[in-house]
C-alpha positions in Angstrom: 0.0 0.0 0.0 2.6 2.5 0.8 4.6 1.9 -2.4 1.4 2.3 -4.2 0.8 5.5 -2.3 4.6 6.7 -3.2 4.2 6.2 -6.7 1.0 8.0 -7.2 2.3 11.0 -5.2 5.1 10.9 -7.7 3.3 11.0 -10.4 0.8 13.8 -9.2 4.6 16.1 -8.6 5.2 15.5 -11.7 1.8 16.2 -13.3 2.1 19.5 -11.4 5.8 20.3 -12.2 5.5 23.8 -14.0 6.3 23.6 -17.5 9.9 25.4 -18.5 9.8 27.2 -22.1 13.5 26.3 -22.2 13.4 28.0 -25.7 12.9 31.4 -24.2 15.3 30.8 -21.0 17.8 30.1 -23.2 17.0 33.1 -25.2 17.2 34.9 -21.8 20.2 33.3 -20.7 22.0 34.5 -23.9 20.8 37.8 -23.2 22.3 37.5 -19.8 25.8 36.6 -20.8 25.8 39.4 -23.7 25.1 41.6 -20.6 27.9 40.2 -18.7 30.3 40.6 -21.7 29.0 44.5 -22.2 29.6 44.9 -18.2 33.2 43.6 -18.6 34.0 46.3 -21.8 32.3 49.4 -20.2 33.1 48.7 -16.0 35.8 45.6 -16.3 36.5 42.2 -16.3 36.8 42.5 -12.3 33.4 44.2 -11.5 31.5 42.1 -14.4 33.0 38.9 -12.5 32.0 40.2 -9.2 28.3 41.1 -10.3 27.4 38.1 -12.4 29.0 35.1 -9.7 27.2 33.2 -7.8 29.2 33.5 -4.0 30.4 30.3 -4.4 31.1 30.4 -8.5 34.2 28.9 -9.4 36.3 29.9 -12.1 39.0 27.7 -13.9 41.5 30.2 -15.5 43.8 29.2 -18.6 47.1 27.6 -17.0 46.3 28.5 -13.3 45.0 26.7 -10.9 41.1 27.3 -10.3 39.7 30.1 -8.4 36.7 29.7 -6.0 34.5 32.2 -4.6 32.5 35.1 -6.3 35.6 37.3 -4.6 38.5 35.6 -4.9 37.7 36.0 -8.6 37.2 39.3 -8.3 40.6 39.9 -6.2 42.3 37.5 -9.2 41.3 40.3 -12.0 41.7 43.6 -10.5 45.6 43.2 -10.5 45.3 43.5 -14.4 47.7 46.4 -16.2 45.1 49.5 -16.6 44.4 49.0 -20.0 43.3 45.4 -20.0 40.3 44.7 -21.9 38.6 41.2 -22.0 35.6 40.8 -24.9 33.7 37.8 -25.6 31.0 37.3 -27.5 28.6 34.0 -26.7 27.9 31.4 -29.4 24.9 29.4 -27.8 23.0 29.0 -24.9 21.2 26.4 -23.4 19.1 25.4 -21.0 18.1 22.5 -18.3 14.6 21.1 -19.2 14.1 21.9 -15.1 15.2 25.5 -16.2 17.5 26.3 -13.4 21.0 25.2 -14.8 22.1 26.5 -17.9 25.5 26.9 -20.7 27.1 29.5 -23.0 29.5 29.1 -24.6 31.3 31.8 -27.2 34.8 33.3 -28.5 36.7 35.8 -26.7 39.7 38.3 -27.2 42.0 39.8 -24.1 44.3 43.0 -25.0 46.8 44.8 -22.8 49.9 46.9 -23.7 53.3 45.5 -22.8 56.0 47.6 -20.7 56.9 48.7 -25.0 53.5 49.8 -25.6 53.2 47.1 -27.8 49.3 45.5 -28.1 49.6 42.2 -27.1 46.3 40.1 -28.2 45.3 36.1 -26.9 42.3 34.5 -27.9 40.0 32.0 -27.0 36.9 30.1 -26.2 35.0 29.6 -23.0 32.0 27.6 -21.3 30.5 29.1 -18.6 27.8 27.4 -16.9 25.0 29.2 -15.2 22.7 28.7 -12.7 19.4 30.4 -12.2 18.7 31.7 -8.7 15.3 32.1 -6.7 14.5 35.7 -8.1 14.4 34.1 -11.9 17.8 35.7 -12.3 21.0 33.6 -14.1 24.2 33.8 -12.2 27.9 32.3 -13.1 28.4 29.0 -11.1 31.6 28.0 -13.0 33.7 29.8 -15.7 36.2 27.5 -17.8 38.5 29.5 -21.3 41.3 28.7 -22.6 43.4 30.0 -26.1 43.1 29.3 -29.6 44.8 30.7 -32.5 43.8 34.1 -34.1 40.7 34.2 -35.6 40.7 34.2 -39.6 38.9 37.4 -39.4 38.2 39.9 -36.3 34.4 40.8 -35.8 
């Protein structure tokens, strides 16, 4: 009887799990990241790190070891020479069919000047995966890049 009383109840959370347009969370979610990749051009890697982390968010850096916690993220970028710019652009998003975990993934481009004031330009790809909080917004659980060659052409 009580298995029988188990599965129903099961079945009757699952009848009355909301349905997730995962469609137009992703669409959101890509919206998200293209404002996090705006925040880091006009305010800086640092700050767009710091706004768009979860607390706990970790972040696994291109031949470093990996970086946990919204601030020690934070700390990790604001040592970066004045002009440091990081641009990315995202690819694709997707979403959970639960809707609260989420991916981007996308192409980005770091520049700095050298102590000759010499551009110096690395590119890459990254995969960040999100997760959505209580409020309905998407924030950065873990951040992963690392380089590639040059692009054939520069958007």
């Amino acid at each position: 009887m009580k298995r029988t009383y188990y599965v129903l109840a099961g079945l009757i959370l699952i009848a009355c799990a909301p349905e997730v347009d995962t469609e137009e969370e992703a669409r959101k979610l890509m919206q998200t990241d293209q404002e996090f990749a705006s925040m880091a051009v006009e305010r800086g890697a640092a700050e767009a790190f710091r706004y768009f982390f979860e607390p706990e968010g970790i972040q696994f850096p291109n031949g470093f070891r990996p970086v946990k916690g919204r601030e020690a993220v934070y700390q990790s970028l604001i040592d970066v020479p004045p002009d440091y710019k990081l641009r990315w652009k995202p690819e694709l998003a997707e979403v959970s069919q639960a809707g609260d975990f989420g991916w981007t993934w996308g192409y980005f481009t770091s520049s700095y000047s050298d102590s000759t004031e010499r551009e110096i330009k690395n590119y890459g790809k990254y995969l960040t995966i999100w997760h959505k909080q209580q409020d309905g917004t998407w924030r950065v659980r873990a951040d992963i890049g690392n380089k590639n060659p040059a692009p054939d052409s520069e958007d």
